[in-house]
C-alpha positions as CSV (number, residue, x, y, z in Angstrom):
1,X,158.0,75.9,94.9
2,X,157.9,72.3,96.4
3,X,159.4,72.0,99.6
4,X,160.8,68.0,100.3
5,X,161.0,68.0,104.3
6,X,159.2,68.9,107.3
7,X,163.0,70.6,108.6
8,X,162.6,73.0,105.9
9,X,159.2,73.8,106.9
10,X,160.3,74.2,110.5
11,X,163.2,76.6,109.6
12,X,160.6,79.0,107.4
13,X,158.4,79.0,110.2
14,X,161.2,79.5,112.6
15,X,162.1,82.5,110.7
16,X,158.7,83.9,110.0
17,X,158.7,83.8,113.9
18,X,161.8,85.3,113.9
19,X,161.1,88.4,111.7
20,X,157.7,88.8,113.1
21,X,159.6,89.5,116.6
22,X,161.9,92.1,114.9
23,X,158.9,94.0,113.5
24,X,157.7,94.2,117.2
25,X,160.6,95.1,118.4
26,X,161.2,97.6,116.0
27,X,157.7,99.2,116.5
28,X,157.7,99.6,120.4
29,X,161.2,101.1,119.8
30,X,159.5,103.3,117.2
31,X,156.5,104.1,119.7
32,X,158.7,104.9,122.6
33,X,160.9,107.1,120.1
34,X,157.7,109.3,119.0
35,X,156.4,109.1,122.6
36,X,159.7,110.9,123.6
37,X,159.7,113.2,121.1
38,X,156.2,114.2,121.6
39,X,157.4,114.6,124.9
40,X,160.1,117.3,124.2
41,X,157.8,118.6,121.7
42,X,155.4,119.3,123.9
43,X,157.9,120.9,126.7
44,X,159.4,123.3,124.3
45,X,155.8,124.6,122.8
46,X,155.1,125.0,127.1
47,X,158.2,126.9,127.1
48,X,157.8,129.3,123.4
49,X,154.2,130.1,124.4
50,X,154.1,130.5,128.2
51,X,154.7,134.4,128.1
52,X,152.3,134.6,125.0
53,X,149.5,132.5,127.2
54,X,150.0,134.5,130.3
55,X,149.7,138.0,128.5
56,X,146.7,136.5,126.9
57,X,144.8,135.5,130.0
58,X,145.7,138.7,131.3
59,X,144.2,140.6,128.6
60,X,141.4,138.8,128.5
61,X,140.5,139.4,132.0
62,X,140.6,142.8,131.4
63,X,138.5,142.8,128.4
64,X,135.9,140.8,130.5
65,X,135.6,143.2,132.9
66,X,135.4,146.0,130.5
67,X,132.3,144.1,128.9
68,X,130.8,143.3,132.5
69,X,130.5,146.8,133.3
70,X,129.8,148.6,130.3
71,X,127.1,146.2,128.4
72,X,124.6,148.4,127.3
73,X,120.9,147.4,129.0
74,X,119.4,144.4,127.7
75,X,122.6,143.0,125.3
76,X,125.0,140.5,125.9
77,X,127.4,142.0,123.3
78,X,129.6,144.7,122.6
79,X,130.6,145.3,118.9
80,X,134.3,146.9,117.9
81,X,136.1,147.2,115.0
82,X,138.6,144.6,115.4
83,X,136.0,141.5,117.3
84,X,133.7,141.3,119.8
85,X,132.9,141.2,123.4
86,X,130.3,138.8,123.7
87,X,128.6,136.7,126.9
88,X,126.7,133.3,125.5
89,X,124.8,131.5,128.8
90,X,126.1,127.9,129.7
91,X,124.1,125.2,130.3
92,X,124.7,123.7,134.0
93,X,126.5,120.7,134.3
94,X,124.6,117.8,135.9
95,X,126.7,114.9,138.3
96,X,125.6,112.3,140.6
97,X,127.1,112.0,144.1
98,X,129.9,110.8,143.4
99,X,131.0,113.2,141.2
100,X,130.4,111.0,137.7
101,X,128.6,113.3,135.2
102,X,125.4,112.8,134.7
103,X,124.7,111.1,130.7
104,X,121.3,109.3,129.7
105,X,123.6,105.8,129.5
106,X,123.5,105.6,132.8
107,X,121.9,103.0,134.9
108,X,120.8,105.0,137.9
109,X,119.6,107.6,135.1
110,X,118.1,105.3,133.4
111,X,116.2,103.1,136.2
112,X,114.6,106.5,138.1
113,X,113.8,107.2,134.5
114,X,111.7,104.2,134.2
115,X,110.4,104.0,137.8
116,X,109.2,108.0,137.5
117,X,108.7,108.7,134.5
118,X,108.9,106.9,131.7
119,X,107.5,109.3,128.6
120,X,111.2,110.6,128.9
121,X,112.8,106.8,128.2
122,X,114.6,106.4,124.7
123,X,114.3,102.7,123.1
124,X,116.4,102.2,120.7
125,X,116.1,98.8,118.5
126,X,118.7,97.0,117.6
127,X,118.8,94.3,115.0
128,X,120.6,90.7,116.2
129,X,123.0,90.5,113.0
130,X,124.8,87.8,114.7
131,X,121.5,85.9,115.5
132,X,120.1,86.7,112.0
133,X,123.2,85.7,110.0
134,X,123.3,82.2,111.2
135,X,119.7,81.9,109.7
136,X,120.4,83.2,106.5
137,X,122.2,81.3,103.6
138,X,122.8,82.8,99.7
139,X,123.1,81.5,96.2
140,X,126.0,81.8,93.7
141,X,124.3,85.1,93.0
142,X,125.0,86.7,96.4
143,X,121.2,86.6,96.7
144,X,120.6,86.6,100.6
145,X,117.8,84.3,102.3
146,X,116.2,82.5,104.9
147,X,117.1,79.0,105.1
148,X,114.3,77.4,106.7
149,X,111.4,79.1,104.6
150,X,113.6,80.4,101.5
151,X,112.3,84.0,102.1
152,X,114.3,86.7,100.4
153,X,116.2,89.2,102.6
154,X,115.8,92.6,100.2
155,X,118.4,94.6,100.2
156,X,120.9,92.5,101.1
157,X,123.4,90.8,99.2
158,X,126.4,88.1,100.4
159,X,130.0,88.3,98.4
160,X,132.1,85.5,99.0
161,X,135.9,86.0,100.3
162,X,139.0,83.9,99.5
163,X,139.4,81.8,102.6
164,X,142.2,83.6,105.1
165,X,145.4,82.1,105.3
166,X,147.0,82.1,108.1
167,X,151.2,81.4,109.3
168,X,150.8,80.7,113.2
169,X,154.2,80.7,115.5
170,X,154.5,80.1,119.1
């Protein structure tokens, strides 16, 4: 299809534009439709189950003192018929001062680490693809290499893509 004037142009893209904001429009309407629905969803389960979650707890408790006072010596489990009564030790829980859990990503974990004592320090490599990838060039083959010496990357191979079109509006 040949198209014989910049107006015509203007009035596809106009309406690319146009049908691009109805999609979006439709999708937040169909987000905030779902969101609702969870919503109510959600409030009714609350509702159905809230008897069922309280007689639960309750016999639960029960069942936990039961095992608390009549574990035999030594055992951390009580076998019956229908289940088990069974205590499993937690592991503590480990925060800083202000409340934050501790994890091994963090910096003040990670500098007393290093200051202290180091043999407990993780590296972890990383390779630069970015960096790399603007060294590397390829042959019609999709063979992969460096293009100041003409090394060979092994392993790795390059496939070409179509270039991406692309229909911009404002």
């Amino acid at each position: 299809m040949k198209f014989q004037t910049n107006e015509q142009i203007e009035d596809m893209l106009a309406e690319v534009a146009r049908l691009r904001y109805s999609i979006k429009q439709a999708d937040e309407n169909r987000k905030t439709f779902l969101s609702d629905a969870k919503q109510a969803a959600d409030k009714k389960f609350e509702l159905e189950t809230a008897d069922a979650r309280a007689d639960l707890d309750s016999l639960i408790a029960k069942l936990h003192d039961f095992a608390e006072n009549n574990l035999p010596e030594g055992k951390k489990t009580i076998n019956f018929q229908n289940g088990r009564l069974a205590f499993r030790k937690e592991p503590p829980k480990f925060f800083f001062d202000d409340q934050t859990e501790v994890t091994g990503k963090d910096s003040r974990l990670v500098d007393f680490v290093k200051d202290n004592v180091p043999e407990f320090l993780k590296v972890v490599y990383l390779a630069d693809w970015v960096k790399l990838k603007s060294k590397l060039g390829f042959d019609s083959n999709g063979e992969v290499f460096f293009v100041d010496t003409g090394e060979i990357l092994p392993n790795v191979r390059a496939e070409l893509a179509d270039d991406k079109f692309s229909v911009i509006t404002s």
